[in-house]
C-alpha positions in Angstrom: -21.0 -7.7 11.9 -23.9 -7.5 14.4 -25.3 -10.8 15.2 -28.9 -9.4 13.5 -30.1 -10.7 10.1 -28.4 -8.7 7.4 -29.9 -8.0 4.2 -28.9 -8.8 0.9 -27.6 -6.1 -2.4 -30.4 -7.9 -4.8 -32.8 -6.2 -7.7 -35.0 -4.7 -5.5 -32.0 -3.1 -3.2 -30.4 -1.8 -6.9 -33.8 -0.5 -8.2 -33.8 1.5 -5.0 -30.4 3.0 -5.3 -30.6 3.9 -8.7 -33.1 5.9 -8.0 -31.2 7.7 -5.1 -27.9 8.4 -6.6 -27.0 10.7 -9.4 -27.4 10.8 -13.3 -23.7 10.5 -13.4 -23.6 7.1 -10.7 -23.7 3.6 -12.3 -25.4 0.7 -10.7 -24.6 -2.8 -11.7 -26.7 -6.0 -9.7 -25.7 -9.4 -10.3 -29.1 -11.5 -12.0 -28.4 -8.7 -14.7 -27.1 -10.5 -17.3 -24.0 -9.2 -19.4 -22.0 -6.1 -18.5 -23.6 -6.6 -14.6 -21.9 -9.8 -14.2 -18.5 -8.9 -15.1 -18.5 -6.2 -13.2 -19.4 -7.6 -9.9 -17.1 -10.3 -11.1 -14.7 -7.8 -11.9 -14.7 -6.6 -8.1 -14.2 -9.7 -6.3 -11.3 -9.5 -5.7 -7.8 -7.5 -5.4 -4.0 -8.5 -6.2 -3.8 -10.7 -3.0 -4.1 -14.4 -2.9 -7.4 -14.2 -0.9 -10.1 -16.4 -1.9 -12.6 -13.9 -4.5 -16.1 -13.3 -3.2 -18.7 -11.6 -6.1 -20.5 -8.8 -4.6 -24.4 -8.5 -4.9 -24.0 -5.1 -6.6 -21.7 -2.8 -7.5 -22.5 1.0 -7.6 -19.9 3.7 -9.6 -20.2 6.6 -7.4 -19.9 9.9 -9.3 -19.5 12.6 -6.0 -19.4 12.4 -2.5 -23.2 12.6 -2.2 -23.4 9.3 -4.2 -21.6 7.4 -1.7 -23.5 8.8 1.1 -27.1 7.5 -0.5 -25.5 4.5 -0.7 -24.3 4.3 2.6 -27.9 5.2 3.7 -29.5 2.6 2.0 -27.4 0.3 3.6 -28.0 1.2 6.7 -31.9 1.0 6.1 -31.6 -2.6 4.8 -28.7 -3.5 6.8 -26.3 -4.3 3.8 -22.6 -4.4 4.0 -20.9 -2.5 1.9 -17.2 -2.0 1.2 -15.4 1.1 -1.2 -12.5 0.4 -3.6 -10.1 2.1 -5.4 -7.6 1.0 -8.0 -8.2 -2.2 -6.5 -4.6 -2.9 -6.3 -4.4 -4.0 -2.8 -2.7 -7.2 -1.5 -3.9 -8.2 1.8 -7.4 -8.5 0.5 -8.6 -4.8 1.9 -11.4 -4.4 -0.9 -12.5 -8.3 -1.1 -16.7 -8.4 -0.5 -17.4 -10.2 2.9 -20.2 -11.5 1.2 -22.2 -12.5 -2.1 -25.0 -9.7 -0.6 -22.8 -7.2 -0.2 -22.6 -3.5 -2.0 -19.1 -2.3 -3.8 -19.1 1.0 -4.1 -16.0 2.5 -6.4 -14.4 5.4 -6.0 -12.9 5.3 -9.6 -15.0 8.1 -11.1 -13.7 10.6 -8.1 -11.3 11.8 -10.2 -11.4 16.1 -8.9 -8.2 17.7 -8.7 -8.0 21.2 -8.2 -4.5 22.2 -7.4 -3.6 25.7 -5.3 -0.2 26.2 -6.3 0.6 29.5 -3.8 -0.2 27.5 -1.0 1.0 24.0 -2.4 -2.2 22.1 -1.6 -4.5 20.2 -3.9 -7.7 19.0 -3.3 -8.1 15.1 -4.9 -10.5 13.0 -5.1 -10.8 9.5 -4.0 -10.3 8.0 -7.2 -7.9 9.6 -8.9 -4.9 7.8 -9.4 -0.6 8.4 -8.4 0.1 8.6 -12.0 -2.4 11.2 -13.1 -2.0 13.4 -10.3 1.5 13.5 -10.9 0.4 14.8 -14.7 -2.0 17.3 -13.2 0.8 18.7 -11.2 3.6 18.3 -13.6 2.9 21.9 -15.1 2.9 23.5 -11.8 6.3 22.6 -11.1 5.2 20.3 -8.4 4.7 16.7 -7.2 2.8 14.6 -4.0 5.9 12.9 -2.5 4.8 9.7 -1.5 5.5 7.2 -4.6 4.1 3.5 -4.6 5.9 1.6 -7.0 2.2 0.6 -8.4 -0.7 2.8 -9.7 -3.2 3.2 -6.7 -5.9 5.4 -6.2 -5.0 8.2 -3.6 -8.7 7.1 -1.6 -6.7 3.8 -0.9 -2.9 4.9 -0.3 -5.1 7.2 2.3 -7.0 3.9 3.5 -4.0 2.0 4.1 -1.2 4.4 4.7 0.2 3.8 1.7 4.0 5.1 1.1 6.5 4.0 -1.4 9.9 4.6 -2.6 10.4 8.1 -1.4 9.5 7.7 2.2 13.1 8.2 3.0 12.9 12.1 2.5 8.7 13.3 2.0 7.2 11.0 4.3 4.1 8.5 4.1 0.7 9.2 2.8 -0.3 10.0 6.3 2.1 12.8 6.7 1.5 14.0 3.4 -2.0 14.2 3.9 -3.9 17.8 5.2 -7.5 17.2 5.3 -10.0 14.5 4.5 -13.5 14.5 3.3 -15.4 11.5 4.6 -18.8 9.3 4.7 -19.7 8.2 8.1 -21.9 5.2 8.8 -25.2 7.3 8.8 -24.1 8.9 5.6 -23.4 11.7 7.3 -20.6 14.0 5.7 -17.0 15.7 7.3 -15.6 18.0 5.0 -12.0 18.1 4.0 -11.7 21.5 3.5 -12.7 23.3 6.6 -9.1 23.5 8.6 -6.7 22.0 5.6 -5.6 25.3 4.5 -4.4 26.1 8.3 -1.0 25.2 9.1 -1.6 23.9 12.8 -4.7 23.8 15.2 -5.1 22.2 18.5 -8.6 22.1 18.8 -10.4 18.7 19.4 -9.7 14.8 18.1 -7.7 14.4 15.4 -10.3 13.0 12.8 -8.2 12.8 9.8 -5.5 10.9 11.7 -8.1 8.4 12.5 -9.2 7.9 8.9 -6.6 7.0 7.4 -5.3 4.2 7.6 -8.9 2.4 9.0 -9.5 0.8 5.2 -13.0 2.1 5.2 -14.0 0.6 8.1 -14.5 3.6 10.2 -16.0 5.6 7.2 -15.3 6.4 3.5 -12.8 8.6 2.3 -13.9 10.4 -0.7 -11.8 13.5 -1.1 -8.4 14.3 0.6 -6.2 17.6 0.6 -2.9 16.8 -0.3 0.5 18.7 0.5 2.7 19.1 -2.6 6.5 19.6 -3.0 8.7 21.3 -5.7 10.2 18.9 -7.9 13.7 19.0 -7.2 16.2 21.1 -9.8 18.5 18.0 -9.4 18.6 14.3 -9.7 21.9 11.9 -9.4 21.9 8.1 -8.6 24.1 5.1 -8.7 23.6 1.4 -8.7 25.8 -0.7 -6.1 25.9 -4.5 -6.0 27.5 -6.6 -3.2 28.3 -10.5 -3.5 26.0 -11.0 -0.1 22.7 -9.0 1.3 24.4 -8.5 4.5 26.5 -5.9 4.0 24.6 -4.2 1.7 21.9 -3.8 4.2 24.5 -2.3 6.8 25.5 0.0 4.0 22.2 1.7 4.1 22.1 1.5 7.8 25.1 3.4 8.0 23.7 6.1 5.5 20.7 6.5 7.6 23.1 6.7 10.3 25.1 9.7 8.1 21.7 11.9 7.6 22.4 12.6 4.3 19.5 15.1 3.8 19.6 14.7 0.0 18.8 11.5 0.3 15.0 10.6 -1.9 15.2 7.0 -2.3 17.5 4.1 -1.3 16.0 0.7 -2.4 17.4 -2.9 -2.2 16.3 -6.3 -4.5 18.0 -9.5 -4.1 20.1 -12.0 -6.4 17.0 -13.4 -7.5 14.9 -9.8 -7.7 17.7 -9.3 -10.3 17.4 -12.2 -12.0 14.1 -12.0 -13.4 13.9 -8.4 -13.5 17.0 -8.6 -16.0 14.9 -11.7 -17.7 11.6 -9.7 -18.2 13.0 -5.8 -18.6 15.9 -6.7 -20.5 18.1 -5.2 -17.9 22.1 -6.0 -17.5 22.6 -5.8 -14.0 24.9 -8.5 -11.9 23.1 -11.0 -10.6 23.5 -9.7 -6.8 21.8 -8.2 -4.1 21.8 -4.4 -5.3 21.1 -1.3 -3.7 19.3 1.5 -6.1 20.6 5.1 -4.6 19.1 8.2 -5.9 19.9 12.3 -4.5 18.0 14.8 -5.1 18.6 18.8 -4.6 18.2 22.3 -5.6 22.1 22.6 -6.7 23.8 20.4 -8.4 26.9 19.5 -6.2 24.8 19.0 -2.5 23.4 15.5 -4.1 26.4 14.5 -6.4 28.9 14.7 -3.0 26.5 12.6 -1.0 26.1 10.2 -3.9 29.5 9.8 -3.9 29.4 9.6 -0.3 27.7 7.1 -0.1 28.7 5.0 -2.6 32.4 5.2 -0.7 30.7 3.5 2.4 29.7 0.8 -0.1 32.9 0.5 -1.0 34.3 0.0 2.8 31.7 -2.9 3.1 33.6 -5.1 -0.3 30.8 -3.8 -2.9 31.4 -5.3 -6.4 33.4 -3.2 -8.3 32.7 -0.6 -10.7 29.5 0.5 -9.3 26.9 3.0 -11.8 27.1 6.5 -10.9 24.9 8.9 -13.0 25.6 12.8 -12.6 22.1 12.8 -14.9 19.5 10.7 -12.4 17.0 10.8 -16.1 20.1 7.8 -16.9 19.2 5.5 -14.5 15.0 5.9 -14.8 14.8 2.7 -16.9 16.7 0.7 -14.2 14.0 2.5 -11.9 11.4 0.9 -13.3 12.9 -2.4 -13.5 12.5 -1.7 -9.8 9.3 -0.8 -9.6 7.7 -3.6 -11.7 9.7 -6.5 -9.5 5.8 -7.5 -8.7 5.5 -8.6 -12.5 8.8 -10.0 -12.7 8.3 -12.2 -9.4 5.0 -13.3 -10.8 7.0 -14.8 -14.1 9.7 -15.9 -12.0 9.7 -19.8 -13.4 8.6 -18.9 -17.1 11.4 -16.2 -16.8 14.1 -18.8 -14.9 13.0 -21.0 -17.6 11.5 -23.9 -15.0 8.0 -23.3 -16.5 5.6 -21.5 -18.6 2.5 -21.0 -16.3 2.6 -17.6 -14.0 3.4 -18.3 -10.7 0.3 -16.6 -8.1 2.5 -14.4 -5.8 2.5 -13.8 -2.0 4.0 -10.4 -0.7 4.9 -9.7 2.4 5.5 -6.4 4.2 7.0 -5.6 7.4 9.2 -2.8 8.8 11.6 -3.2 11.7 13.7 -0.4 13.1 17.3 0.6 11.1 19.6 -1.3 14.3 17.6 -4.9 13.4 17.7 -4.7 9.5 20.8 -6.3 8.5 19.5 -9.2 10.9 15.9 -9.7 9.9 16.7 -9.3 6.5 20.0 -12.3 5.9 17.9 -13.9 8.1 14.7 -14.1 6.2 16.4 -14.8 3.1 18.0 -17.7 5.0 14.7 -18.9 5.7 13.4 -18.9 2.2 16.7 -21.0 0.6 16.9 -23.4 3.5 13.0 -24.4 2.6 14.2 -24.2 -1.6 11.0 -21.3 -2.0 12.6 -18.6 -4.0 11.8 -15.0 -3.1 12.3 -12.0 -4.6 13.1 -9.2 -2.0 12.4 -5.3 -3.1 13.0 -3.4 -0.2 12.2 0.3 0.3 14.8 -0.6 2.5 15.9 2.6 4.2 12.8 2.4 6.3 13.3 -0.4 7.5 10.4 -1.9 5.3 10.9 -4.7 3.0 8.8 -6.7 0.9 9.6 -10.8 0.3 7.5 -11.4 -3.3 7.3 -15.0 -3.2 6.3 -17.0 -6.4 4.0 -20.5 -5.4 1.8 -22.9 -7.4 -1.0 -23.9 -5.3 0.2 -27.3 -4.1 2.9 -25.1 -1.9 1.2 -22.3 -1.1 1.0 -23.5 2.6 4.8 -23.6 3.1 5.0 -20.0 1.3 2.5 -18.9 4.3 4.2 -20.6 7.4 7.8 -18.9 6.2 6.2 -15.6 6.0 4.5 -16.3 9.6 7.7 -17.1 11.1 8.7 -13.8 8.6 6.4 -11.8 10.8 7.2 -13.1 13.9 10.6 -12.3 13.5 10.0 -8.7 12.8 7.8 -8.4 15.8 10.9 -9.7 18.2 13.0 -7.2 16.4 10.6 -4.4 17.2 9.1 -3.8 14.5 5.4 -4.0 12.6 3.4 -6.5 10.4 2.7 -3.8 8.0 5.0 -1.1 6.8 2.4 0.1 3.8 -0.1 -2.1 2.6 -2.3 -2.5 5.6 -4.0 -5.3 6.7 -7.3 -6.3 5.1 -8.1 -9.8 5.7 -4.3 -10.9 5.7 -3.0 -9.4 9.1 -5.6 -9.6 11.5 -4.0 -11.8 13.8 -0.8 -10.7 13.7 -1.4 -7.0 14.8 -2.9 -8.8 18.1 0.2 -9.4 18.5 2.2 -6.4 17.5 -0.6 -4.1 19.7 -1.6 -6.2 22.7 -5.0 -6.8 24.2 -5.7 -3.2 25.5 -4.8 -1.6 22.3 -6.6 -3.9 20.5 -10.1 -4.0 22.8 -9.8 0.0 22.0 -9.6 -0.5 18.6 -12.9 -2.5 18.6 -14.7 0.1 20.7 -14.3 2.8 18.5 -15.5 0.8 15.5 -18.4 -0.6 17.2 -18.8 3.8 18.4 -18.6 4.6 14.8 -20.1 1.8 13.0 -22.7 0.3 15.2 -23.9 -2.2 12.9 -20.8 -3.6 11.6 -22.0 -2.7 8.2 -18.8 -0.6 7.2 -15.9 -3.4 5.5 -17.1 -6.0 8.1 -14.3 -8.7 8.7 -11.4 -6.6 7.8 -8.4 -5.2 10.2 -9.8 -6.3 13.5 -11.1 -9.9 14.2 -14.6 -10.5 15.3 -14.8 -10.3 18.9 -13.6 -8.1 21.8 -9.7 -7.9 21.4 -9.3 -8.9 25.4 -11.5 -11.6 25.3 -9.2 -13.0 21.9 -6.6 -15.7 22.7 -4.5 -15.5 19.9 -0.5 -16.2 20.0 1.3 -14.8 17.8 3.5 -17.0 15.3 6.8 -18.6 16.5 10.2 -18.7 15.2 
């Protein structure tokens, strides 16, 4: 933030903004008493381990022009205000910078008007993965990128959010036609002027430059989203190996294959399984497994590269007797075993029976080219047993991206953090990035120093000082304070 007194979200600042927004907006100010203070309590903070800060005020936006008189206001008084979604960020992307600062959410941006002949909806900010998937379930049609959480599609947008079906439809950002956006001066760019056209190559690429800033460059409030058929066919199968190694080159070698029918290849560890089976009642050996799933109009196309597949697994010594399912609707329960590995890591002792407290959970997230996976993986798994932290690895693992869930009480929270450093730097000498999906908030500041270099990263503070002058816009978040040539920062060691 500019070096110039900032002002402070207080009474008077929420008197004034309720009188600004809408009949439909809700504005909550902390002094209130009741229902105000749980709700700024109630956004201070995300699913990350970073330290909770309770926002001055916090305003429920009801339509785009909401969110630009806030934005305004700001901007007269100098406030710093940062949007939210679902909330269910983990590197501490929606924390308030400060006790005078303005949350604005996004949640009641729930528009979804779906154009089925053109496969395009247009979404709001807030509305969630899970109910646009309902909206579009009578159409016949789905929005491909699939987090294995609940977010709000305003934050997979923020973020570059992606998910467990990256392998075939892409990330949020290529699944994404047209944004409608709040700039600093609360100012509006509309969404739906070129979505509907299928290419252009007229001027800067706005919406590119959006997404994935984490409202720091401006707030998203609607996007135009590209939609997908739902496949006529789904098969899967379950493969477990006694070791992560070669299950890891097994998936290498069916990138390697292009199996076009390929929707979503995922890998957890011995101990992902573990409590997974412990707190979803799941059966699975105790081994690193890879969860395969082929999708298709026809019915033989995915069930041949299924069993395709699975043979490679079988060159590499995978346990025998791996699940095959000709019906993928018989393996959806082990899918969600999968996707709720979060909520199994954060039980891991009660569920390991060491403990009955829930364990706070660091999760990391970075993504090294296919050639380097087999090494950065055994050898971050190394890392974690040779220190005795456990870690639960869920891996969207085709990409390249995995994710180390790591269960700590407080009094070893710092040697979770330096494994996940030397994690980091690892993938960076591998080629690869800090982030793969979740952004970087508060969390990875440093490190994409590191990954980008000075230049990129003096850039990188020039257009956020071009497009949010004041520093008002999610101050302290993706890029530390200071021009990125003048920073000296090294990035972690090995």
């Amino acid at each position: 933030m500019s070096g110039a007194t900032l002002g402070r979200a207080d009474a008077s600042f929420a008197g004034e903004l309720r009188r600004r927004v809408s009949p439909g907006a809700t504005v909550y100010a902390r002094g209130d008493g009741g229902e105000s203070e749980a709700e700024c309590a109630a956004h201070s903070h995300d699913h990350s381990f970073h330290a909770a800060q309770v926002p001055g005020c916090v305003c429920y936006a009801a339509n785009t022009a909401d969110v630009a008189a806030c934005v305004r206001l700001c901007r007269e008084r100098r406030v710093p205000l940062v949007a939210r979604g679902a909330g269910t960020g983990i590197e501490g992307g929606a924390i308030p910078p400060a006790e005078g600062c303005l949350v604005v959410s996004l949640v009641r941006l729930t528009k979804v008007e779906v154009n089925a002949d053109e496969r395009l909806a247009t979404v709001g900010a807030g509305v969630l993965k899970l109910a646009l998937a309902k909206a579009l379930a009578p159409h016949g049609l789905l929005f491909g990128p699939d987090p294995s959480s609940n977010p709000s599609l305003g934050g997979m947008a923020s973020t570059g959010g992606s998910g467990m079906s990256t392998m075939m439809w892409g990330t949020t950002k290529e699944n994404v036609r047209g944004l409608t956006v709040v700039t600093c001066e609360g100012e509006v760019i509309e969404a739906t002027r070129r979505a509907r056209v299928r290419k252009s190559s007229t001027g800067y690429d706005l919406t590119a430059l959006y997404m994935g800033s984490e409202g720091t460059l401006g707030i998203i409030t609607e996007l135009v989203v590209k939609l997908r058929p739902v496949p006529a066919h789904r098969v899967g199968a379950v493969v477990a190996f006694a070791d992560i190694r070669p299950a890891v080159e097994t998936v290498v070698s069916l990138q390697r294959a292009g199996f076009e029918t390929a929707l979503r290849c995922e890998l957890m560890n011995a101990e992902g399984i573990k409590v997974t089976n412990a707190i979803y009642s799941t059966t699975l050996r105790e081994a690193p497994t890879l969860f395969l799933e082929f999708v298709g109009d026809d019915a033989e196309a995915p069930w041949a590269q299924c069993q395709a597949a699975v043979a490679m697994a079988k060159e590499r010594g995978c346990a025998p007797d791996p699940l095959l399912a000709r019906d993928g609707a018989a393996l959806d329960h082990l899918w969600e075993g999968r996707r709720g590995c979060y909520l199994a890591a954060s039980r891991y002792r009660k569920a390991t029976g060491a403990q009955r407290l829930p364990d706070a959970i660091l999760v990391t997230d970075v993504c090294v080219p296919i050639p380097a996976l087999a090494e950065c993986v055994a050898a971050t798994e190394d890392d974690f047993r040779g220190a005795g932290v456990p870690c639960v690895i869920c891996a969207h693992i085709a990409d390249g991206n995995f994710h180390c869930l790591v269960p700590y009480q407080p009094p070893v929270r710092g040697d979770a953090v330096a494994i996940e450093h030397r994690l980091i730097a690892r993938a960076l000498e591998h080629g690869g990035t800090v982030s793969g999906e979740h952004g970087v908030g508060l969390g990875k500041r440093e490190h994409i120093c590191a990954e980008h270099g000075p230049v990129a990263i003096d850039i990188m503070h020039r257009i956020k000082k071009a497009l949010d002058p004041d520093g008002l816009l999610n101050p302290g978040k993706v890029l530390l304070p200071g021009s990125g040539l003048r920073q000296q920062l090294r990035p972690a060691r090995l």
